[in-house]
N, C-alpha and C positions, 0 to 999 in steps of 0.2 A: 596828360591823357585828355583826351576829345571828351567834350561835356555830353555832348550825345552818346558818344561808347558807354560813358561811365554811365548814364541813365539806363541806358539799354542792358548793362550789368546788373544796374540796381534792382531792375525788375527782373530779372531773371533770377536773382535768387530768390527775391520774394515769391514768387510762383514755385521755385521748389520748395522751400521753405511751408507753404499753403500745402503744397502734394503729398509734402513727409506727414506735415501734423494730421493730414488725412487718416494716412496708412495708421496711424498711432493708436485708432481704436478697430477694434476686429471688426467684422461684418457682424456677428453674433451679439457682440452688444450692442451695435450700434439697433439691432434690432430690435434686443430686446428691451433700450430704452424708449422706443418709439410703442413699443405696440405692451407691451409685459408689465413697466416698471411700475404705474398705477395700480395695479389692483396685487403683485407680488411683492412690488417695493423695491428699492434700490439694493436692496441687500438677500432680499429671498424672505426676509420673515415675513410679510405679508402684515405689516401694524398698521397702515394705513385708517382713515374711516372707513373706506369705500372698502377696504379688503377685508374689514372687520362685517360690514353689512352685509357682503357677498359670501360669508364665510370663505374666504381662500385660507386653504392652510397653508403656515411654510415652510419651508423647506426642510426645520428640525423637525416640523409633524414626522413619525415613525412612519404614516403608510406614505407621505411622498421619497422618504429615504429608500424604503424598499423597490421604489419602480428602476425599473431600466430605464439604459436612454430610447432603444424600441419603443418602449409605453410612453413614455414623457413623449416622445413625435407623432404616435398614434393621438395622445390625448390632445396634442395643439394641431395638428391637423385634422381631427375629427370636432373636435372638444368637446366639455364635460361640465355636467351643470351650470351653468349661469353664466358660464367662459364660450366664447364666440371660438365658433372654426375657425382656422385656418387656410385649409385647402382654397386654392384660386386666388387669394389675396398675397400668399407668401411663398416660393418656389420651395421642392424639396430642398434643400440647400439651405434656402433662408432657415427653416423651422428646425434645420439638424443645428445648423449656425448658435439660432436663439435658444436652444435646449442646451446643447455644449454648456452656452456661456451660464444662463442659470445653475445647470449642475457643479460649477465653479463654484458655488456658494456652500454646496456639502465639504467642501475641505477643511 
């Protein structure tokens, strides 16, 4: 085999290989690690310091169990005490995405 082909192989799987592990996290978490996981936490319960200071409840609190996922989108695209809006910063899409994958934590 041409040492050149086989380079030109080499990197071609490695470029898929980067594209799969891409796909490998949703859009929803990837968002909700960038923008949520600090003051909710990795897991939803919200132990953090900074979540404990801001009072965020989480996700076992009873009145976040009760919200829909309508209200959970209304709440991150409007937001609610101490929690920054959404809107303009993150597409409808993005904030249905990040609410999804949060509500993955009530299971």
């Amino acid at each position: 085999m041409n040492p050149r082909f086989r380079t030109g192989l080499v990197l071609a799987e490695v470029v898929l290989l980067g594209c799969t592990a891409s796909f490998a996290q949703s859009s929803g978490e990837a968002i909700y690690k960038e923008k949520c996981v600090n003051c909710h936490g990795s897991n939803g319960l919200a132990n953090s310091g900074i979540s404990k200071m801001m009072k965020v409840k989480p996700i076992t609190d009873p009145e976040v169990k009760k919200l829909t996922e309508p209200g959970m989108i209304q709440l991150t695209r409007d937001g609610v005490g101490k929690m920054q809006a959404y809107k303009g910063e993150l597409t409808e899409t993005q904030i249905k995405d990040s609410v999804d994958y949060f509500r993955t934590f009530l299971k």
